[in-house]
C-alpha positions as CSV (number, residue, x, y, z in Angstrom):
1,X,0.0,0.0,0.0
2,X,1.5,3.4,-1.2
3,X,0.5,6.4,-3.0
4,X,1.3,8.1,-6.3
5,X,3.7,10.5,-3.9
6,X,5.5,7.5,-2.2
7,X,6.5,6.7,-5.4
8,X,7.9,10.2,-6.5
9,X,9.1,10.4,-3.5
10,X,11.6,7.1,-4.4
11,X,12.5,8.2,-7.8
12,X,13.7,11.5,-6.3
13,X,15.6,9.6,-3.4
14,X,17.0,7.6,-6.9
15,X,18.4,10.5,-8.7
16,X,20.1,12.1,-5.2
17,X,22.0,8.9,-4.3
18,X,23.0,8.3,-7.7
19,X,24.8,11.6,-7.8
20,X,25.7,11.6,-3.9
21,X,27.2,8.1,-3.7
22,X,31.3,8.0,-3.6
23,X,33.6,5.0,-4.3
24,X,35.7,5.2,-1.4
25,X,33.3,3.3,0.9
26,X,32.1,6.9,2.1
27,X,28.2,7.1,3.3
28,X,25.6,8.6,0.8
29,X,23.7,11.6,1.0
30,X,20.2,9.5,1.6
31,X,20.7,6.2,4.1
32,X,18.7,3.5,2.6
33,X,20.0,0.9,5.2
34,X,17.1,1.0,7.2
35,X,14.4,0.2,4.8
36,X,13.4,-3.3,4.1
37,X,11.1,-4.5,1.5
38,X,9.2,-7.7,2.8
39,X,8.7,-10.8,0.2
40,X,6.2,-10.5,-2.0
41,X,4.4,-13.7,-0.3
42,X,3.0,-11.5,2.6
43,X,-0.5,-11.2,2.0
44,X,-1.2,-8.1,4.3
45,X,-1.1,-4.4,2.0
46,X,0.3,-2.9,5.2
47,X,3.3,-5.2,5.2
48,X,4.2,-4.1,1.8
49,X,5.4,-1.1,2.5
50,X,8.7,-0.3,3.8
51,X,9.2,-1.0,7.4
52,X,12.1,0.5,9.8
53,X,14.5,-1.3,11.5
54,X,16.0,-0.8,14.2
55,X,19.8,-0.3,14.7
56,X,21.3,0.1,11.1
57,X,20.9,3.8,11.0
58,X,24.0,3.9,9.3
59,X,25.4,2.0,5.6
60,X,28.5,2.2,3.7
61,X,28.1,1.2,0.0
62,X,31.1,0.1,-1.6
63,X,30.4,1.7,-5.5
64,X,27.9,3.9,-6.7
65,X,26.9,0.5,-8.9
66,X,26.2,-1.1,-5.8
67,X,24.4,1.5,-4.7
68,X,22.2,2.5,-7.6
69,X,21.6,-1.4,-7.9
70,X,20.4,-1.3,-4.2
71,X,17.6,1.5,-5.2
72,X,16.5,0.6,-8.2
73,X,15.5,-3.0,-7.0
74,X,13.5,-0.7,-3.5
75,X,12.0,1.2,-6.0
76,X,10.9,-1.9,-8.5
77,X,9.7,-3.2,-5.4
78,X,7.6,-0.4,-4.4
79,X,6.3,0.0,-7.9
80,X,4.7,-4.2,-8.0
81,X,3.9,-4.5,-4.6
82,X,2.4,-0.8,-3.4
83,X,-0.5,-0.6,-5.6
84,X,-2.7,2.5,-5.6
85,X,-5.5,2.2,-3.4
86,X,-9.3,2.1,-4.6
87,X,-7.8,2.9,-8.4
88,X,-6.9,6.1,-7.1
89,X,-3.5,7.1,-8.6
90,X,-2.7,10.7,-6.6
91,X,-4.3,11.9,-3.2
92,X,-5.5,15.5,-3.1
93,X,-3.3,17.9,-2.9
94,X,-2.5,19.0,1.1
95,X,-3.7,22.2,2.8
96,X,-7.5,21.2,1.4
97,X,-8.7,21.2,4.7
98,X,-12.2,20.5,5.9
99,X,-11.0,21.0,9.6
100,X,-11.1,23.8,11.9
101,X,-9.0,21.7,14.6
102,X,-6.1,20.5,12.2
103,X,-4.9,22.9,9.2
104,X,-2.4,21.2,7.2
105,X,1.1,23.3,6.9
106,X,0.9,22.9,3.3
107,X,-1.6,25.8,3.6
108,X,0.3,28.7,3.9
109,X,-2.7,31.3,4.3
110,X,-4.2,29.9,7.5
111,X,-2.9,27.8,10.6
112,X,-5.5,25.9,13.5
113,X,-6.0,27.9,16.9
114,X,-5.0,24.7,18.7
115,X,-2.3,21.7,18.6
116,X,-4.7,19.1,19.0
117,X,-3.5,15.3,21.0
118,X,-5.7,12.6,20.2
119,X,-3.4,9.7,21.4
120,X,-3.5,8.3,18.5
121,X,-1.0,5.8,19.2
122,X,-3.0,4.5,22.1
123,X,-5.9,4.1,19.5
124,X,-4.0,2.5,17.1
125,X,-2.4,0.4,19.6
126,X,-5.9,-0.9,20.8
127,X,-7.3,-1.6,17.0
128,X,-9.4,-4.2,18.6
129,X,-11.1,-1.9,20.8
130,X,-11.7,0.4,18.2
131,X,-13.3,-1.2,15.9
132,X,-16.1,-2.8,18.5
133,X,-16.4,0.9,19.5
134,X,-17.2,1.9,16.0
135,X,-19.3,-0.9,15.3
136,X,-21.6,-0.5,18.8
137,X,-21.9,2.9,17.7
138,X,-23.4,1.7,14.1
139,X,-21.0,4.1,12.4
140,X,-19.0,3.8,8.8
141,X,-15.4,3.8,9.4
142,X,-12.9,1.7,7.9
143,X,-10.4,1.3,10.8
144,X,-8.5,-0.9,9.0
145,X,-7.5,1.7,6.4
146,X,-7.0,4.0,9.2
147,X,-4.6,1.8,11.1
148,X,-2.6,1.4,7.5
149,X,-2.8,4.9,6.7
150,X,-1.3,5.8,10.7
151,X,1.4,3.5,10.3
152,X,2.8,4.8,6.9
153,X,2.4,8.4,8.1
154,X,4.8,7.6,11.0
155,X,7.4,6.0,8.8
156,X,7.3,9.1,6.4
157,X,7.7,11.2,9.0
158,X,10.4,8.8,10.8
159,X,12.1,9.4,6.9
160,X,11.6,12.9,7.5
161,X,13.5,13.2,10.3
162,X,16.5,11.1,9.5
163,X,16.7,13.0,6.3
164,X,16.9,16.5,8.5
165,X,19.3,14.6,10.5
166,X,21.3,14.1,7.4
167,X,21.4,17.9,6.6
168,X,22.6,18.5,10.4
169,X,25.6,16.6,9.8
170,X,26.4,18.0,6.6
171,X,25.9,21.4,7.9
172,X,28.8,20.5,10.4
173,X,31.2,19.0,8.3
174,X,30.6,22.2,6.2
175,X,31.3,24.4,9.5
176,X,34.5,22.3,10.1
177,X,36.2,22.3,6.7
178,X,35.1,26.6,6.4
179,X,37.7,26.6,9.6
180,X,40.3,24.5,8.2
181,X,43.2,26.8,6.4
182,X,44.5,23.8,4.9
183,X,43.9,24.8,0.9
184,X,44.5,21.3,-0.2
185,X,42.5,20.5,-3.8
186,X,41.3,17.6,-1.4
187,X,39.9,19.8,0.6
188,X,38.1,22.3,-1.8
189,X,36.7,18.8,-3.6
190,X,35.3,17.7,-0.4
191,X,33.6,20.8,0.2
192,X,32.1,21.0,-3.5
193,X,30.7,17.1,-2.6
194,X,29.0,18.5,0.5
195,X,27.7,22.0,-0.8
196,X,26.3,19.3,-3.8
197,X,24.8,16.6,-1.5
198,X,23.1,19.1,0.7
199,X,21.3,20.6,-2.0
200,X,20.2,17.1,-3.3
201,X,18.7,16.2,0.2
202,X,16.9,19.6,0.5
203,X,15.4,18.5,-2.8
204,X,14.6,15.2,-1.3
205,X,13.4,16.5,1.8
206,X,11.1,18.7,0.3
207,X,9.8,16.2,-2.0
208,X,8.9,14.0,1.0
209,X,7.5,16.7,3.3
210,X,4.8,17.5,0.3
211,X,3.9,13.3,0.7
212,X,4.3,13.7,4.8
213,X,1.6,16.6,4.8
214,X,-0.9,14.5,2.4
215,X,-0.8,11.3,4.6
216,X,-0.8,13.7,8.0
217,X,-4.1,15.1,6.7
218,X,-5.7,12.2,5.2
219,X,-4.8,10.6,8.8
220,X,-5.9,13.6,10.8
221,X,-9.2,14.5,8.6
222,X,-10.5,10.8,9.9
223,X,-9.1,11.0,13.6
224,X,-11.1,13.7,14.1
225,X,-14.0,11.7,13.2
226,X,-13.6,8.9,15.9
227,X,-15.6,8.6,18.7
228,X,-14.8,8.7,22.5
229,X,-14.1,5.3,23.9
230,X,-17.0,3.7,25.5
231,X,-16.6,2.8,28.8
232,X,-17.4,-0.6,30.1
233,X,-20.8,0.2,32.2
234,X,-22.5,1.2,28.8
235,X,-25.3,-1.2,27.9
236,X,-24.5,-2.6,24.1
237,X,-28.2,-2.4,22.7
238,X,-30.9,-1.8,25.4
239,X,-30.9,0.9,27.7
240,X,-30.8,-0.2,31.6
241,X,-33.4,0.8,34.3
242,X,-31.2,2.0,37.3
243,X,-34.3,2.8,39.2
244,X,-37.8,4.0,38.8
245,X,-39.6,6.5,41.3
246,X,-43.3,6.8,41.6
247,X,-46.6,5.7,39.8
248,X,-47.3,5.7,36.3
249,X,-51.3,6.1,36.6
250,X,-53.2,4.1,33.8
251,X,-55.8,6.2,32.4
252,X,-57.2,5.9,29.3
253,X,-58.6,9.3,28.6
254,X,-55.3,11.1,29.9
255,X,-55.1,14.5,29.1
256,X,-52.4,15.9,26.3
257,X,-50.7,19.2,28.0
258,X,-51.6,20.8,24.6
259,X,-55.4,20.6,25.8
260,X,-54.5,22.0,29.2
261,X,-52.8,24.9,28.1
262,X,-55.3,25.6,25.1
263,X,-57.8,25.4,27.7
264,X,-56.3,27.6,31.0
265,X,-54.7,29.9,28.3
266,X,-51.3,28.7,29.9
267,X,-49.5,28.4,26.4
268,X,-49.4,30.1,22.6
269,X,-47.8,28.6,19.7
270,X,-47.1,31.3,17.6
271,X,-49.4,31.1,13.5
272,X,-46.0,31.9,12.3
273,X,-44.2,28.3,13.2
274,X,-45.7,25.5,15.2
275,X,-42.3,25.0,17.2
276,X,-42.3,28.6,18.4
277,X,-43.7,29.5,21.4
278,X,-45.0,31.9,24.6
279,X,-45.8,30.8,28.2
280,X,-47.9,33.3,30.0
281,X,-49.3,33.9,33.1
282,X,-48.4,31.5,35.8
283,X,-46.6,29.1,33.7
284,X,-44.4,31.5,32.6
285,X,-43.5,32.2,36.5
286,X,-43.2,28.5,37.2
287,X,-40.9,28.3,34.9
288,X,-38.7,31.5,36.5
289,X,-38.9,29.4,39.9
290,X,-37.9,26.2,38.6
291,X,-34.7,27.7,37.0
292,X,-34.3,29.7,40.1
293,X,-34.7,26.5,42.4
294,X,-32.5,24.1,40.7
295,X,-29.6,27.1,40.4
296,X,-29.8,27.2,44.2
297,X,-29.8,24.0,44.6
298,X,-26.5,23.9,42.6
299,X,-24.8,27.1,44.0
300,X,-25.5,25.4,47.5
301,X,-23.3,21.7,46.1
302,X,-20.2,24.1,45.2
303,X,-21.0,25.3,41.2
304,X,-20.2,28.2,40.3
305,X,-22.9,30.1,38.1
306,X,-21.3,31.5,34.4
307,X,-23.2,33.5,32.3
308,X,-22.1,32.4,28.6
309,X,-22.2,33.6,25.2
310,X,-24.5,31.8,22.6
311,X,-22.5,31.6,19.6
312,X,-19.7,30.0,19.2
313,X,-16.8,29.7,15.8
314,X,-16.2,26.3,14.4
315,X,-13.4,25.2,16.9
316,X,-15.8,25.2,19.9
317,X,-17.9,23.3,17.7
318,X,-15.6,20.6,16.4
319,X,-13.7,20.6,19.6
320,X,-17.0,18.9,21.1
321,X,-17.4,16.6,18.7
322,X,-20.5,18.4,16.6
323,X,-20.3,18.3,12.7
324,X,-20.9,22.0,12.1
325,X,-21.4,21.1,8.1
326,X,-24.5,19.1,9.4
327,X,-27.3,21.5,9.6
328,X,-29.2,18.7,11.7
329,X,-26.6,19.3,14.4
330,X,-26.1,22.7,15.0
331,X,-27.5,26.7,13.3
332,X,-25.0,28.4,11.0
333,X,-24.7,31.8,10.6
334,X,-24.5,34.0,7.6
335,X,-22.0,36.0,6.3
336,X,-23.4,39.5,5.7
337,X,-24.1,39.2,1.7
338,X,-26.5,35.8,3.1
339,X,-24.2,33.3,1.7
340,X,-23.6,30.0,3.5
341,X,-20.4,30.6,5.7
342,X,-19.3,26.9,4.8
343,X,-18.2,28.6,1.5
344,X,-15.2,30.5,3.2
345,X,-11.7,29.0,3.5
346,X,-11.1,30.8,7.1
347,X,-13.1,27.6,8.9
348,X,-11.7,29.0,12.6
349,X,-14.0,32.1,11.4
350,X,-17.3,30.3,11.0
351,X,-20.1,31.2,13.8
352,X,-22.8,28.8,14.8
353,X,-25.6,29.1,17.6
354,X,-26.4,26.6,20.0
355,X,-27.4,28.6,23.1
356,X,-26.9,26.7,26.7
357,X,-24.5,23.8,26.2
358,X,-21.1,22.1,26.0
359,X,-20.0,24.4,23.9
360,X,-20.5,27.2,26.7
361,X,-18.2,24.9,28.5
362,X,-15.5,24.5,26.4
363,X,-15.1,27.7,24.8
364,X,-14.4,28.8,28.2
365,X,-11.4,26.1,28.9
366,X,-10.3,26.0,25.6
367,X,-6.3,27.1,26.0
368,X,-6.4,27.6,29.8
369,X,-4.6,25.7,32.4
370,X,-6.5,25.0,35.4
371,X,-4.6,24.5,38.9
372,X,-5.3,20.8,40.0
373,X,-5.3,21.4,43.8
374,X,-8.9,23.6,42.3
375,X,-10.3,20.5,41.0
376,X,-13.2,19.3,40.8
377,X,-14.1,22.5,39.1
378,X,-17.5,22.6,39.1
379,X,-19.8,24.9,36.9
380,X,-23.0,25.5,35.7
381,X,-25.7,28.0,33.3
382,X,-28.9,28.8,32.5
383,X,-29.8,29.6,29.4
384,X,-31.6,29.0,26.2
385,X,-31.1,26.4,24.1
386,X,-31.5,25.9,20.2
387,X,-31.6,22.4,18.2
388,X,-32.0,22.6,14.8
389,X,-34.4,19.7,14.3
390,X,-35.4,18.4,17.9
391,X,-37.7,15.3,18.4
392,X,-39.9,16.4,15.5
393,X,-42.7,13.3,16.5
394,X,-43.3,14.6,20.1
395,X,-45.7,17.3,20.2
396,X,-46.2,20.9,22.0
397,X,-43.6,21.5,24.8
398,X,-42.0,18.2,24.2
399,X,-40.6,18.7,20.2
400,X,-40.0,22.1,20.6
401,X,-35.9,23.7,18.8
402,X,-35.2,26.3,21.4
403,X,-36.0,25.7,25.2
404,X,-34.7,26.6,28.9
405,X,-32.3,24.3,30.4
406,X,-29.8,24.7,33.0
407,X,-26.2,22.7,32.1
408,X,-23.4,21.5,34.2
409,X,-19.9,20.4,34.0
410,X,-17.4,19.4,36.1
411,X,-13.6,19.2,35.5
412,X,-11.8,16.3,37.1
413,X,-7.8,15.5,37.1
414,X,-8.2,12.0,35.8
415,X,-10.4,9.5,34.9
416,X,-10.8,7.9,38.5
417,X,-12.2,10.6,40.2
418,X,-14.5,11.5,37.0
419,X,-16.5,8.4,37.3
420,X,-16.8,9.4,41.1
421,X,-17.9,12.9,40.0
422,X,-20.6,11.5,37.5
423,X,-21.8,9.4,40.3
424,X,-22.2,12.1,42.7
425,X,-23.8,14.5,40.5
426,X,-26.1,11.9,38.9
427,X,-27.1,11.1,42.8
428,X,-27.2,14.6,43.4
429,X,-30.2,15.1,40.9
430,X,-31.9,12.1,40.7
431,X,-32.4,13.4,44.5
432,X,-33.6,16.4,43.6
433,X,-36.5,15.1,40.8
434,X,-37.4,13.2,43.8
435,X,-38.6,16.3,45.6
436,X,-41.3,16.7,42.3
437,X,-43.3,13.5,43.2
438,X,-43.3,12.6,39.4
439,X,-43.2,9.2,37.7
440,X,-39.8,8.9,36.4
441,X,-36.8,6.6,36.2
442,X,-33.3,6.3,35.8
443,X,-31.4,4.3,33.0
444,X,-28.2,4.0,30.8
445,X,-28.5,4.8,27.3
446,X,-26.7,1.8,25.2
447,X,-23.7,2.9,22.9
448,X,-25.7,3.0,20.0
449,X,-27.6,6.6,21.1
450,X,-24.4,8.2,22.8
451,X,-23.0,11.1,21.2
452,X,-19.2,11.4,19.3
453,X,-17.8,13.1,23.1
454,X,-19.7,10.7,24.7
455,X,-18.4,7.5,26.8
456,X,-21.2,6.9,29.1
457,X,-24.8,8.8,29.6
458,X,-27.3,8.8,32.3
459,X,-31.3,9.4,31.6
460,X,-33.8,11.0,33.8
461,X,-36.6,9.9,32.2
462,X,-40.7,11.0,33.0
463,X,-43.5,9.5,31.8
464,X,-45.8,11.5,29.6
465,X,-49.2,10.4,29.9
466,X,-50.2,12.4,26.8
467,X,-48.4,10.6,24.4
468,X,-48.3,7.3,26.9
469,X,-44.2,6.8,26.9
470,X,-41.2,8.0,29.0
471,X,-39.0,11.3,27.6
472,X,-35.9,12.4,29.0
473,X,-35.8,15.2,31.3
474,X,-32.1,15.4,32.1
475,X,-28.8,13.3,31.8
476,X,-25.0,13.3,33.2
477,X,-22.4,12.3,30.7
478,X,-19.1,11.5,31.1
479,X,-17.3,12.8,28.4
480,X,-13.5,12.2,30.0
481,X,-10.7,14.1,27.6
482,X,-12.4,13.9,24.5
483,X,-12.9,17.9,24.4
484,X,-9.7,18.8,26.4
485,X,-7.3,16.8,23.9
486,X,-8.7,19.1,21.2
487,X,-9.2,22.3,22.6
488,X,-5.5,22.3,25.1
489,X,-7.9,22.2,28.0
490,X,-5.5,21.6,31.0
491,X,-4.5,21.3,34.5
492,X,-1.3,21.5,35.9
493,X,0.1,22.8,39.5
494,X,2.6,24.6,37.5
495,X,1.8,27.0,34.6
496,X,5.2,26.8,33.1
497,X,6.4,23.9,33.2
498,X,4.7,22.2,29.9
499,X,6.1,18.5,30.3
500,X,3.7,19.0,33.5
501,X,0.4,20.0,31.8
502,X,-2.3,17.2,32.0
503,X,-5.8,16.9,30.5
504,X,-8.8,17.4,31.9
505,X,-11.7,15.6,32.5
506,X,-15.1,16.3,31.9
507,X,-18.5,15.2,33.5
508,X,-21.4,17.1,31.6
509,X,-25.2,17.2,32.1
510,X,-28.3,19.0,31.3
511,X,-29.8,18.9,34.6
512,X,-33.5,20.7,33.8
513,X,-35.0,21.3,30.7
514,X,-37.5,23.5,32.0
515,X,-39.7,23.6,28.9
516,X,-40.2,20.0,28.7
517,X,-40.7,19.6,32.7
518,X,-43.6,21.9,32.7
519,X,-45.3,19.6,29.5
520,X,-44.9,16.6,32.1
521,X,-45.9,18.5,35.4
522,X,-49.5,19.4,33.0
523,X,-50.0,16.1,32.4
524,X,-49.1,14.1,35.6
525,X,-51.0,16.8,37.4
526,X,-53.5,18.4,35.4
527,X,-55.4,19.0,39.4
528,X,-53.4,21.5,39.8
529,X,-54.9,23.6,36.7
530,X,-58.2,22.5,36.1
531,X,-59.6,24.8,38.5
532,X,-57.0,27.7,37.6
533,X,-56.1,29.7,41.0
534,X,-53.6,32.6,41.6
535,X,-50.6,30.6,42.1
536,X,-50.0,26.8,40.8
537,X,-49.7,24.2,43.0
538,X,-46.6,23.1,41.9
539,X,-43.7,22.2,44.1
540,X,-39.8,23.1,42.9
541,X,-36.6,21.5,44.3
542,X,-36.1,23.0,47.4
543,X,-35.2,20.5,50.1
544,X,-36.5,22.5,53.0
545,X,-34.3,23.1,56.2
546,X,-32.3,20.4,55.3
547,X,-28.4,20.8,53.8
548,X,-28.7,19.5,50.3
549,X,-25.1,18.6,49.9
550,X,-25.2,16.3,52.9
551,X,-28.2,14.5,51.5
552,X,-27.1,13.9,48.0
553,X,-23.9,12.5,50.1
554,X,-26.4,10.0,51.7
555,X,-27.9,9.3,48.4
556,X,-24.9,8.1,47.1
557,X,-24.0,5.9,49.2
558,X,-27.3,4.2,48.7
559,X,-27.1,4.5,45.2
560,X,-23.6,2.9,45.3
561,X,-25.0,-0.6,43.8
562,X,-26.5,0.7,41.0
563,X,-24.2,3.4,39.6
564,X,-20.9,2.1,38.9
565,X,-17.5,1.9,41.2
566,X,-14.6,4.6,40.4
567,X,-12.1,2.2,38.2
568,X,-11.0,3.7,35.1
């Protein structure tokens, strides 16, 4: 398995060591003594290319017959065994980019905001683990191509460097004979060989950077695409009832909330577009002291309260794992003459609204170093919050693209104390819906439903009588350093010392979506509005006198069994 530019790249390595190589048993310009081409019997594509081996950096070659003989059977080799892939005969050109997080330096007008760390080497390493990742998931990637396409980027780019190596030496000897006063014809030949090899493996070297670059962004382009590992408490197809909490009431003629606000005068959709909407009156004040009740809540368990911007560039985007090209995923903006900002090659400079969500999150650790004796950095927002397409089969307050939610996230030195961090805030507000008296549950959502970022996810899920099945109301991801390896989101005791920087992470959650919660509160209590007083007779989350931080503490422990034990 090569490429059209392998193979360039080996007729230009041809033509330098035929002109660099010397008969006095002196080393070429371009070491070749490290490459190895396997038989042709091997049946595995990736084995056909050339592998490094360890401890021969270094070759003499006897003539420059010997040597040209050397190449031209490598590159005969190359040419039978390293066959094009897919009938493709020449990659795209690098510096093409489709990436905000990784800009090719082939493209000399823009450069990425970030240095993104994927651990790819990890991944590839674990190729096993990877591909039942992808296939849980139900997604379309051909790790096997990746894995080939990894590996032969690594040993251009091993090339790379022993050619820049070569140049170092030859720099030297260069520096040496300019100091010698020795006039010697020896000496002025010797210097005419070296001032001619070095040009000759700058040619070289810039030959193989151009192939380096196209393999680097082929590589990165579909790294980016990966998924999050999936961590070992996700259920493979069905979700997994944790726990349920009070009484789903069978009644037949159970009221829609779409009734109960048409009738009270609780709710109006807007004649413009169905999915637009105004509370008024009370309900609009219920859902004030919701909000208001569950921030208290938080603020009282050690978050801190951000107010955050609603638009975000490409990078945010990205960084979390959203396809901003997918107009299902997330709103683009316009540029100001109304053409789609997708057209522009500045992709850092594209803006996208989500409202209220990870993104609020990570824009505002992207590039920062956090100090670890502050973690668990706790945080959370209120806001709106806008999906493009939402659950379009769900009616009223339940399908709706823009609704209140309050989010949380919480940053974690390692991936230990992040699974103890998802437990305790999962615990935290399950215990709080408690306070509701609502039929709900708990459950896992299997791999199949979890997002790119996503490793593990957590459902609180309420029955809706009015369409007679259970929606979620909140959940608690982990998300571990899935955004923080893409957006240089760190934490480190020292902000100098690099070498000490480590990555965060991340426990998320949508802890309220208050739009959807006053849909279910209609129609698991429509008493409370059928004879329409002052004030609804609805209760919040307010735990009374008692500390809430010391009884989601209790809860844990008695939750202990069915959410999962802090191993990584």
């Amino acid at each position: 398995m090569t490429s059209y530019c392998t193979l360039q790249h080996m007729k230009r390595l041809l033509s330098v060591t035929k002109a660099s190589a010397t008969n006095c048993g002196e080393r070429t310009g371009i070491l070749f003594s490290n490459l190895k081409i396997l038989p042709a019997g091997n049946k595995k594509p990736s084995e056909r290319c050339f592998t490094s081996l360890q401890g021969h950096s270094e070759h003499s070659v006897g003539s420059t017959v010997e040597c040209e003989k050397s190449v031209i059977q490598l590159y005969k080799t190359l040419k039978k065994f390293c066959q094009p892939r897919c009938g493709l005969h020449r990659l795209p050109a690098a510096g093409k980019h489709s990436s905000s997080l990784f800009i090719s330096d082939a493209s000399a007008q823009n450069t990425s905001l970030v240095e993104t760390d994927l651990g790819l080497e990890r991944r590839v390493a674990q190729k096993k683990q990877l591909v039942k990742n992808i296939k849980l998931r139900g997604m379309k990637i051909d790790v096997d191509t990746f894995v080939e396409d990894f590996r032969l980027m690594k040993r251009l780019e091993n090339e790379k460097h022993r050619l820049e190596r070569e140049r170092e030496e030859i720099a030297k000897k260069m520096a040496e004979l300019k100091k010698c006063k020795d006039k010697q014809e020896d000496v002025r030949t010797t210097r005419e060989l070296l001032t001619s090899q070095g040009k000759r493996l700058k040619e070289a070297l810039k030959e193989l950077q151009r192939s380096w670059w196209v393999w680097e962004e082929r590589v990165m382009l579909t790294a980016l695409g990966l998924p999050n590992d999936i961590r070992a408490q996700t259920p493979e197809e069905d979700i997994l009832v944790l726990e349920s909490h009070g009484e789903i009431r069978d009644t037949p003629k159970a009221k829609s909330h779409l009734e109960i606000v048409k009738k009270n005068d609780l709710v109006r959709f807007s004649n413009v577009g169905p999915k637009a909407y105004y509370l008024l009156g009370q309900l609009a004040t219920q859902e004030q002291c919701l909000l208001y009740s569950m921030a208290d809540q938080l603020t009282n368990n050690h978050f801190h309260q951000l107010s955050c911007p609603e638009i975000f560039r490409s990078l945010v985007a990205e960084g979390c794992g959203v396809d901003y090209k997918d107009k299902t995923q997330i709103y683009s903006l316009l540029d100001k003459y109304g053409h789609d900002t997708s057209d522009s090659l500045r992709l850092d400079d594209f803006m996208h609204i989500q409202g209220t969500s990870l993104l609020s999150f990570a824009g505002y650790l992207a590039k920062t170093v956090v100090q670890t004796s502050c973690l668990p950095y706790r945080q959370f927002a209120v806001g709106r919050q806008y999906i493009p397409e939402g659950e379009l089969d769900l009616p009223g307050l339940f399908g709706v693209t823009q609704s209140m939610k309050t989010v949380i996230l919480s940053a974690c030195p390692d991936r230990v104390s992040c699974v103890t961090e998802f437990n305790k805030i999962t615990a935290l507000v399950w215990k709080l819906y408690h306070k509701l008296d609502l039929a709900m549950r708990l459950v896992v959502i299997p791999s199949r439903e979890l997002l790119l970022c996503e490793s593990l996810r957590v459902e609180i899920q309420m029955w809706a009588p009015g369409v007679r099945k259970y929606i979620k109301l909140a959940h608690v991801s982990c998300i571990d350093d899935y955004v923080a390896r893409r957006l240089m989101c760190y934490h480190s005791n020292s902000q100098t010392d690099y070498k000490q920087f480590q990555h965060l992470q991340m426990v998320y959650g949508e802890v309220l979506d208050v739009t959807r919660l006053l849909g279910v509160m209609l129609e698991q209590k429509p008493s409370s509005c059928d004879v329409f007083q002052e004030d609804l007779m609805w209760p919040d989350f307010g735990l009374g006198n008692q500390e809430p931080s010391v009884a989601s503490e209790e809860y844990i422990l008695s939750l202990q069994e069915l959410l999962f034990s802090p191993k990584p």
